[in-house]
NUDO-867122 format. One line per field, with one value per atom (N, C-alpha, C, CB): residue number from 1; x, y, z. Coordinates in nm, 4 decimals, decimal comma, always signed. Each point is the difference from the previous one (the first is absolute). Glycine has a CB too. Example, Ala and Ser with C-alpha at 12.3 -4.5 7.8 and 13.67 -1.06 7.14 Angstrom:
<nodes>
i	c(1:1:1:1:2:2:2:2);
c1	c(+1,3190:-0,0890:+0,0900:-0,1892:+0,1542:+0,0820:-0,0770:+0,1184);
c2	c(-0,5690:+0,1190:+0,1200:-0,1173:+0,2223:+0,1190:+0,1090:-0,0628);
c3	c(+0,7800:+0,0000:+0,0000:+0,1246:-0,1966:+0,0060:+0,0730:-0,2145);
</nodes>
This chain:
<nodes>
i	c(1:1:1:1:2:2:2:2:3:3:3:3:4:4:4:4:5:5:5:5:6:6:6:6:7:7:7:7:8:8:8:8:9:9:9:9:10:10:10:10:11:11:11:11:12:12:12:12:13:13:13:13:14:14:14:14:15:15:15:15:16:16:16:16:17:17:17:17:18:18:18:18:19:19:19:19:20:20:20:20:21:21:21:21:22:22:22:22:23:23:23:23:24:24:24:24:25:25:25:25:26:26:26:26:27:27:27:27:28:28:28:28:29:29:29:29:30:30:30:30:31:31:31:31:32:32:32:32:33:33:33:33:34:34:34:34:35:35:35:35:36:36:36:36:37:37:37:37:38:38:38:38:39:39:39:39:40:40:40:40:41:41:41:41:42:42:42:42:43:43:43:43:44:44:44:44:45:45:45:45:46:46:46:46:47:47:47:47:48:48:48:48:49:49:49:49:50:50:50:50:51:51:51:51:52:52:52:52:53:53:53:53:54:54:54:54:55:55:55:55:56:56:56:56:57:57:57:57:58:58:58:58:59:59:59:59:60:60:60:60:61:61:61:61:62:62:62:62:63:63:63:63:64:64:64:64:65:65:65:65:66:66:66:66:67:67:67:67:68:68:68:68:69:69:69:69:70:70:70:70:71:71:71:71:72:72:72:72:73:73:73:73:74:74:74:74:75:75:75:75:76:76:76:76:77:77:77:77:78:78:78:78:79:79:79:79:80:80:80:80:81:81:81:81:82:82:82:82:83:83:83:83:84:84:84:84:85:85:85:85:86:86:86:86:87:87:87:87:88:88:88:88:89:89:89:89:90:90:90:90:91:91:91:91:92:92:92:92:93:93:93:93:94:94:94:94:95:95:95:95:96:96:96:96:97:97:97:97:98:98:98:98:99:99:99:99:100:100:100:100:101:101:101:101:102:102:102:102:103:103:103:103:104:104:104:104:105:105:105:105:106:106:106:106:107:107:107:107:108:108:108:108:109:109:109:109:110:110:110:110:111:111:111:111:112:112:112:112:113:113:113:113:114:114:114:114:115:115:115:115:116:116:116:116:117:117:117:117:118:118:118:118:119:119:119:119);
c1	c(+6,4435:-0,1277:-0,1116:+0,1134:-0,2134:-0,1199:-0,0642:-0,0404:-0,0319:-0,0557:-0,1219:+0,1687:-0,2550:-0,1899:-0,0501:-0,0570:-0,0142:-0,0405:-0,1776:+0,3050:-0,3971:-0,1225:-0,0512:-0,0602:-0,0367:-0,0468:-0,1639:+0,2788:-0,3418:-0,1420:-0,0941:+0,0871:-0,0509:-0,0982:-0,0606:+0,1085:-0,1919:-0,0622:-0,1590:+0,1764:-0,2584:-0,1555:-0,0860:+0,0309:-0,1156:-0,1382:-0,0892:+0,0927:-0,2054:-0,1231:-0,0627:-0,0009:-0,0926:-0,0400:-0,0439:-0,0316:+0,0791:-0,0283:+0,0400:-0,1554:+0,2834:+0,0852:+0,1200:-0,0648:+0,2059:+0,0945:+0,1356:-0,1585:+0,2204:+0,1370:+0,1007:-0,0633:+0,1847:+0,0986:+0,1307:-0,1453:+0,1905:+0,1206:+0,1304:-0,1433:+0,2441:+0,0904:+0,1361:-0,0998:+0,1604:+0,1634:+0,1267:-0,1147:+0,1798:+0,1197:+0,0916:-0,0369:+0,0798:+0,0981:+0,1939:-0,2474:+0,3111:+0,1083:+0,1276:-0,0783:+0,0116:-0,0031:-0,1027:+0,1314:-0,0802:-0,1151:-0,1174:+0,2236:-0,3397:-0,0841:-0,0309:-0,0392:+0,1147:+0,0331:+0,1138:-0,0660:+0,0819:+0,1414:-0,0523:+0,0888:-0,2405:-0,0492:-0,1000:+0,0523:-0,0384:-0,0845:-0,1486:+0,1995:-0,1947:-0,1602:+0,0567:-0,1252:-0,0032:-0,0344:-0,1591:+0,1949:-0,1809:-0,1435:-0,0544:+0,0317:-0,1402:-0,0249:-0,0885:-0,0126:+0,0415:-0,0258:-0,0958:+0,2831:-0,3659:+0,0042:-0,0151:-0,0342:+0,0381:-0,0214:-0,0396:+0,2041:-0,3351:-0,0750:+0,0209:-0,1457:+0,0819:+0,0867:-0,0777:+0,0917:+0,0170:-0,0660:-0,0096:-0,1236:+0,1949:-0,0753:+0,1829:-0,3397:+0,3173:+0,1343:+0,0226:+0,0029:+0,1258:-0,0112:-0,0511:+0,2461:-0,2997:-0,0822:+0,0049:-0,1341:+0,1473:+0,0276:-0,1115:+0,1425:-0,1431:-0,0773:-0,0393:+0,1092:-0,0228:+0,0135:+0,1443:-0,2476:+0,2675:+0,1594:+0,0030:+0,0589:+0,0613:-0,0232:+0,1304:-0,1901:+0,2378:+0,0844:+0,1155:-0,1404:+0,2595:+0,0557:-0,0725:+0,1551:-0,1871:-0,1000:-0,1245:+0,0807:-0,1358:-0,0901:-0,1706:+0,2020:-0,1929:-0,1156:+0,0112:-0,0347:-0,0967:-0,0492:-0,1127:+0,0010:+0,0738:-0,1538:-0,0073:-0,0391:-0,0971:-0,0178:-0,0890:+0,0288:-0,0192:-0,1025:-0,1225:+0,1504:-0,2250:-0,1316:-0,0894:+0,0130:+0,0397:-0,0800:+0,0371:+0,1350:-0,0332:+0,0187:-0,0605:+0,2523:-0,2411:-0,0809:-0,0306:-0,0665:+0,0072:-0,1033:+0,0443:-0,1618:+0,1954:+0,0421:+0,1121:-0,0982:+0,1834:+0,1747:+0,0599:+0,0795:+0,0399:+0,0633:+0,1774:-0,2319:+0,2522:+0,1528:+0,0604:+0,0016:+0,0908:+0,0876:+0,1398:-0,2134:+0,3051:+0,1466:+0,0157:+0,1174:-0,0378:+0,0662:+0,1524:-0,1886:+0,1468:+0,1842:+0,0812:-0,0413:+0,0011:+0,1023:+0,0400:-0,1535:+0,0269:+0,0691:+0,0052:-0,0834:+0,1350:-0,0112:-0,0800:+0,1905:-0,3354:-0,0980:-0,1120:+0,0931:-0,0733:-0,1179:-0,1315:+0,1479:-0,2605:-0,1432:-0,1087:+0,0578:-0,1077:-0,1344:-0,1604:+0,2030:-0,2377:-0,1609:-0,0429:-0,0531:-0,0156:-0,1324:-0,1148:+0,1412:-0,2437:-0,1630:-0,0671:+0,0019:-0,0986:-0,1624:+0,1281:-0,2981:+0,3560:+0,0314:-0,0687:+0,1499:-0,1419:-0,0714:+0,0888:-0,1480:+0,0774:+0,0603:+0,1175:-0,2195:+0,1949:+0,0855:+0,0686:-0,1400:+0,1869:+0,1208:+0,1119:-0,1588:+0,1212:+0,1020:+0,1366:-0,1888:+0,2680:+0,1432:+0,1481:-0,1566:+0,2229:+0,1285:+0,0269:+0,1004:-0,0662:+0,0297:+0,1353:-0,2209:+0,2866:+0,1511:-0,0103:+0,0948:+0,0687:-0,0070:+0,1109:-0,0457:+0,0213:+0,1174:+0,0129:-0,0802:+0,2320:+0,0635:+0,0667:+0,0098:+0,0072:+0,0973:+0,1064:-0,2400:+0,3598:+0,1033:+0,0730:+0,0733:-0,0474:+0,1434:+0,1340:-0,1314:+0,2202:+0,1154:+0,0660:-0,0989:+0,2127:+0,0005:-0,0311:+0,0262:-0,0478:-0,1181:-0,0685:+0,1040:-0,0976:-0,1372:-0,0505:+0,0864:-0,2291:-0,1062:+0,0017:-0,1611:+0,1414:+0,0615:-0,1320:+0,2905:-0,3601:-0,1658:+0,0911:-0,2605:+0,1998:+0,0222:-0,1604:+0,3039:-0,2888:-0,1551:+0,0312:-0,1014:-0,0179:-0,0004:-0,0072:-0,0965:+0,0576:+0,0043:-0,1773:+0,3115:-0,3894:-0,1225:-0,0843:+0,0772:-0,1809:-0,1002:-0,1456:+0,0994:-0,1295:-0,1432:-0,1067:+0,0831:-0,1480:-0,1640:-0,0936:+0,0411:-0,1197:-0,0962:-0,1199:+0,1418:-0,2477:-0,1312:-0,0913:+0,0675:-0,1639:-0,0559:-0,1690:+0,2298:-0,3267:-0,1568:-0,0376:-0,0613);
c2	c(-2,1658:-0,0446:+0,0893:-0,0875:+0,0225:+0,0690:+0,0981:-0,2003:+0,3004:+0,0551:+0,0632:-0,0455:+0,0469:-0,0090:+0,1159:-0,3198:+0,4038:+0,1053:+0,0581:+0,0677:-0,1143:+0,0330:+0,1389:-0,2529:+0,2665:+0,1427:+0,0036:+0,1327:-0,0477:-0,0037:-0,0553:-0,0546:-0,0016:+0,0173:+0,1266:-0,1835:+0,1534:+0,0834:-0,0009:+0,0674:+0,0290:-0,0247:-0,0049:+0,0882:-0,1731:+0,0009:-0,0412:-0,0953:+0,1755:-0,0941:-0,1012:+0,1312:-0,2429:-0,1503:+0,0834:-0,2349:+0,1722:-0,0102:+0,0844:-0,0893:+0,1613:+0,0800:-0,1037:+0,2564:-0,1568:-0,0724:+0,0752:-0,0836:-0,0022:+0,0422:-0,0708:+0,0591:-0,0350:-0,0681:+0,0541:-0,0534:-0,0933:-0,0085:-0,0122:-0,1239:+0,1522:+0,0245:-0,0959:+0,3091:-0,3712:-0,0601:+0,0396:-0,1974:+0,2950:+0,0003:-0,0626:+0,1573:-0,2533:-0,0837:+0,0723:-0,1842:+0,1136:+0,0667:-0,0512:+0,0931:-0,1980:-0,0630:-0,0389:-0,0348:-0,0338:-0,0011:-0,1193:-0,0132:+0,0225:-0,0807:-0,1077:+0,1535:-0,1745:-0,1188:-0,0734:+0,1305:-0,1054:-0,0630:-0,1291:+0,2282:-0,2023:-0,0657:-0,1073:+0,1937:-0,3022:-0,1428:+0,0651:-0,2471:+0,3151:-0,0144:+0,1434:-0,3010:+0,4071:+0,0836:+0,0288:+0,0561:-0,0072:-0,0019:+0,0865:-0,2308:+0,1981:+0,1024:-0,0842:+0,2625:-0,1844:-0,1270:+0,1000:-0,1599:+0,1655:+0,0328:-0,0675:+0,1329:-0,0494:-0,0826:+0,1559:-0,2764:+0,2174:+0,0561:+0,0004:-0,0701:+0,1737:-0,0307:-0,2103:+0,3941:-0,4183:-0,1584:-0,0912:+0,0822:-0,0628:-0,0752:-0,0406:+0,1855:-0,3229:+0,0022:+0,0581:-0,1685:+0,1816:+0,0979:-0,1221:+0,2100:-0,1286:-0,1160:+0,0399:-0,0893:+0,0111:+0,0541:+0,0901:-0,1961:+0,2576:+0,1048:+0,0221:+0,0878:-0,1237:-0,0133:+0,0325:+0,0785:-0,1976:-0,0187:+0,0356:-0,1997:+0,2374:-0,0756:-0,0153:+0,0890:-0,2114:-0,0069:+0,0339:-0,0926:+0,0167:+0,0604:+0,0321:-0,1163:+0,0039:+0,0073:+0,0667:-0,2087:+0,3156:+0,0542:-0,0847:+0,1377:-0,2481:-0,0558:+0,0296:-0,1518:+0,1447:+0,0966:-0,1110:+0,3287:-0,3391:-0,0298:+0,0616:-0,2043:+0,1765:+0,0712:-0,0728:+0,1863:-0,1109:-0,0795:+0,0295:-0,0362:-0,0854:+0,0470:+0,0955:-0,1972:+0,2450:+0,1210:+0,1602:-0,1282:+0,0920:+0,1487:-0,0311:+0,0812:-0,2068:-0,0193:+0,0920:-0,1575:+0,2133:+0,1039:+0,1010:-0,0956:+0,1399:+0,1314:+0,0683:-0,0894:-0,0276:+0,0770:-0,0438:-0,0368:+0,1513:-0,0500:+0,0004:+0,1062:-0,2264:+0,0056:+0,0605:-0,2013:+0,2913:+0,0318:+0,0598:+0,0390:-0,0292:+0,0386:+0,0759:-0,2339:+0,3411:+0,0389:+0,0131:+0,0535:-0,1598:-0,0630:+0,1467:-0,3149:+0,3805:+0,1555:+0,0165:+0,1710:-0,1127:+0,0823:-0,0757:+0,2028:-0,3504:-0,1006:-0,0052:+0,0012:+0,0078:+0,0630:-0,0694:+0,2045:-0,3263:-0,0184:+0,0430:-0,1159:+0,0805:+0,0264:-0,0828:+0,1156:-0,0500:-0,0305:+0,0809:-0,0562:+0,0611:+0,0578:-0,0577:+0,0683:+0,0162:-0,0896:+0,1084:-0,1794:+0,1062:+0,0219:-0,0471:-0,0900:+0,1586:-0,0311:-0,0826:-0,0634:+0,1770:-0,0541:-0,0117:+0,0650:-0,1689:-0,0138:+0,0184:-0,1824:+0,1782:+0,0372:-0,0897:+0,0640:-0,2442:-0,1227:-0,0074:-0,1261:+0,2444:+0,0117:+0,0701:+0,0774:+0,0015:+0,0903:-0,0693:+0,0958:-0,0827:-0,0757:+0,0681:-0,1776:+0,1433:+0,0412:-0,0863:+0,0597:+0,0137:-0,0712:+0,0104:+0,0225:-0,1488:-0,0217:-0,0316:-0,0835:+0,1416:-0,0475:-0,1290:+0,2798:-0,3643:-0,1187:-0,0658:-0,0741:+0,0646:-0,0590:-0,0814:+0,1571:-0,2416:-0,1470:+0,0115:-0,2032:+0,1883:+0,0248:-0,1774:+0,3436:-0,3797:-0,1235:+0,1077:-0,3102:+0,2491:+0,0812:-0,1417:+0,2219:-0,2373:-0,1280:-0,1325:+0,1323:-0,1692:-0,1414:+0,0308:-0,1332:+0,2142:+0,0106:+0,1171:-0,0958:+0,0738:+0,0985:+0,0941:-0,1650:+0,2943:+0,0500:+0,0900:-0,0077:+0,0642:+0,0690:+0,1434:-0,2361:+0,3173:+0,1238:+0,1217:-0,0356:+0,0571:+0,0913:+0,1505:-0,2067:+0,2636:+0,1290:+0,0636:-0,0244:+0,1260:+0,0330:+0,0671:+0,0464:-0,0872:-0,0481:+0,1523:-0,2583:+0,2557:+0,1246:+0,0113:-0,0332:+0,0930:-0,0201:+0,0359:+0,0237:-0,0918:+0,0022:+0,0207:-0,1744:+0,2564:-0,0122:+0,0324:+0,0748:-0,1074:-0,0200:+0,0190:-0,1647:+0,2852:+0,0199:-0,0168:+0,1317:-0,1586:-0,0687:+0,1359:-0,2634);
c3	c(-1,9771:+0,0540:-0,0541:+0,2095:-0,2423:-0,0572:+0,0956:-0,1371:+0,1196:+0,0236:-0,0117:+0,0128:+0,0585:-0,0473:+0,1106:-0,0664:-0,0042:+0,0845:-0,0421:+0,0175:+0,1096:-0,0740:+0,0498:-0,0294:-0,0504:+0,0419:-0,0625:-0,0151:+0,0888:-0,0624:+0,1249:-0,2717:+0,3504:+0,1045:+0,0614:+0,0311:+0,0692:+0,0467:+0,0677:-0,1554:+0,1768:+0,0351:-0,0851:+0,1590:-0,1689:-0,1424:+0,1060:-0,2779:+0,2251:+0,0181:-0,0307:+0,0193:+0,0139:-0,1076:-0,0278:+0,0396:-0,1881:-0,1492:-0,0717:+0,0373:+0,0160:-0,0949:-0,0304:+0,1005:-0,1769:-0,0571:+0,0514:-0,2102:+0,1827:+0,0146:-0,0820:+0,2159:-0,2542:-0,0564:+0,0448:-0,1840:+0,1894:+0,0624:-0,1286:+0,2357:-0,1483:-0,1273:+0,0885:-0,1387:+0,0620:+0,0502:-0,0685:+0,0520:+0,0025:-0,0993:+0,0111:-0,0298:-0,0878:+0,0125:-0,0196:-0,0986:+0,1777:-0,0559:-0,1032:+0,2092:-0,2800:-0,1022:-0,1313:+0,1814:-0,2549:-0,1542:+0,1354:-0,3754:+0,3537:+0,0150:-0,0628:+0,0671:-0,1602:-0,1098:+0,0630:-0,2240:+0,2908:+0,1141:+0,0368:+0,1337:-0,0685:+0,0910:-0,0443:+0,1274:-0,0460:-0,0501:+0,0451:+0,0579:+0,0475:+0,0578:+0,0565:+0,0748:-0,0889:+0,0766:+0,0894:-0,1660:+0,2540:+0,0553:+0,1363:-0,1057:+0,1034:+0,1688:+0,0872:-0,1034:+0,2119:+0,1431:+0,0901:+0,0284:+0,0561:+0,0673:+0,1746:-0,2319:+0,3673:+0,1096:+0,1160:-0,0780:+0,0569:+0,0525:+0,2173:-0,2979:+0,3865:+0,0781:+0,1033:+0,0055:+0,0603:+0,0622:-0,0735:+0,1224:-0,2533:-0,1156:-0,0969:-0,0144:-0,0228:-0,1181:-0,1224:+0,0764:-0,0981:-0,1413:-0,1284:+0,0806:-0,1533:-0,1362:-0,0715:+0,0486:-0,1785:-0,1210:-0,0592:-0,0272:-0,0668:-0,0447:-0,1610:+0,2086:-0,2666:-0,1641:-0,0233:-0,0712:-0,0136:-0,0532:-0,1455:+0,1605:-0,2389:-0,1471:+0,0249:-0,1814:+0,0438:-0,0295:-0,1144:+0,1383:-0,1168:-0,1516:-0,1143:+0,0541:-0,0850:-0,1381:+0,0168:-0,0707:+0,1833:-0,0041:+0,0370:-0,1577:+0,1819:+0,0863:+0,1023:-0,0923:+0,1404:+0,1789:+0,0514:-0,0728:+0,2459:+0,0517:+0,1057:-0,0769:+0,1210:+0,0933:+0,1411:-0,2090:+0,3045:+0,0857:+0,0112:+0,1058:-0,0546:-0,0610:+0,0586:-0,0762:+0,1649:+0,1283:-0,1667:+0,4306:-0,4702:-0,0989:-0,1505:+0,1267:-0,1785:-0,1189:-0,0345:+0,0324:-0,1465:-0,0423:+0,0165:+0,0381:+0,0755:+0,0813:-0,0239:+0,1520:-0,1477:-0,0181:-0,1515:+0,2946:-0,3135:-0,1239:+0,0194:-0,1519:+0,1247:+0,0115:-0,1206:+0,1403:-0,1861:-0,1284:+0,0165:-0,1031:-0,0130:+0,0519:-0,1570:+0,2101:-0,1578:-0,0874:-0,0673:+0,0836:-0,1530:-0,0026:-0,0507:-0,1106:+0,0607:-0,0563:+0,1594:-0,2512:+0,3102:+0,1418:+0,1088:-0,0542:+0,0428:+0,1265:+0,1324:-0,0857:+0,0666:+0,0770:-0,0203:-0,0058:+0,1277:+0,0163:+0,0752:-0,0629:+0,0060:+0,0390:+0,0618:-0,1589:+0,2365:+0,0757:-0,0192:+0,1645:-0,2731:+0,0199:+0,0623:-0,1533:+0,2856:+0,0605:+0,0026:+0,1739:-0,2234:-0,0448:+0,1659:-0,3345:+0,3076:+0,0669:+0,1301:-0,2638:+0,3428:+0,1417:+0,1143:-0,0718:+0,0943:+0,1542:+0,1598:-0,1581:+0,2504:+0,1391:+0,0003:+0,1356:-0,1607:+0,0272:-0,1144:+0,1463:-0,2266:-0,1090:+0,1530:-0,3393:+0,4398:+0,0823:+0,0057:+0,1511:-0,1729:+0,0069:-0,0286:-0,0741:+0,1383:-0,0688:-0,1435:+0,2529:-0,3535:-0,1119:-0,0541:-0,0383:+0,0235:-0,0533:-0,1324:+0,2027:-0,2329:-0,1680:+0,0098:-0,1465:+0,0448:+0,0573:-0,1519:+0,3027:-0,2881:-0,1411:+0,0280:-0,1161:-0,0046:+0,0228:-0,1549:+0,1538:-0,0867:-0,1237:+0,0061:+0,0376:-0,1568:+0,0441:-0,0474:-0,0884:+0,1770:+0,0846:-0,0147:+0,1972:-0,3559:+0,0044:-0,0251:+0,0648:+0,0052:+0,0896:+0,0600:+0,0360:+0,0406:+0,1221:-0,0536:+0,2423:-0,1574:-0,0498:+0,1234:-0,1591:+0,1524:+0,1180:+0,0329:-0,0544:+0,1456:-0,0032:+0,0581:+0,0838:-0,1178:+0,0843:+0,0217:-0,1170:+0,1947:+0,0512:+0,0192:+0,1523:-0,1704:+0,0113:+0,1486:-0,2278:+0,2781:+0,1252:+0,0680:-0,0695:-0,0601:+0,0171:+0,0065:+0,1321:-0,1364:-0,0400:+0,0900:-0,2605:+0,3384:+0,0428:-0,0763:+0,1843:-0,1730:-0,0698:+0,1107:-0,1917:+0,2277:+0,1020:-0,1078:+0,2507:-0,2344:-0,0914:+0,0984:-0,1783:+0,2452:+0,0722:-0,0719:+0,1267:+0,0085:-0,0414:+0,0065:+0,1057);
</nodes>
């Protein structure tokens, strides 16, 4: 079973940065889709910016501009830059991959990271 472990959270002020890191415990080339979520508290978890195998990314549009998804296929580690943060970035943030196992596509998640972004 895969294994995803993030790190890099923590406190910023708006409009500083932070980056998040995922270590995979496999090649990241494994995976159809990797990505990050977050779920802020009262609120559902939502996607955040994905890419995929082939290296296309999207993102949602609250991070546009702001954030950058990237991976480093050598050290199976994916990434989260986030730019110019605001208060309503605060969230726990997961890393989440999708492998096929097979036939089925199987998701597995990380154990998630806080972000607090203070005004």
């Amino acid at each position: 079973q895969v294994q995803l472990v993030e790190s890099g959270g923590g406190l910023v002020q708006s409009g500083g940065s932070l980056r998040l890191s995922c270590a995979a415990s496999k090649s990241v080339l494994d995976f159809v889709l990797m990505g990050w979520y977050r779920q802020a508290p009262g609120k559902q978890r939502e996607a955040v910016a994905v890419i995929t195998h082939g290296g296309n990314t999207n993102y949602a549009d609250s991070v546009k501009g702001r954030f950058t998804v990237s991976r480093d296929n050598a050290e199976n580690i994916l990434y989260l830059q986030m730019n110019s943060l605001r208060p309503e970035d605060t969230a726990v943030y997961y890393c989440y991959a999708e492998e096929f196992v097979d036939t089925d596509l199987v998701s597995a998640w990380g154990q998630g990271t806080q972000v607090t972004v203070s005004s």
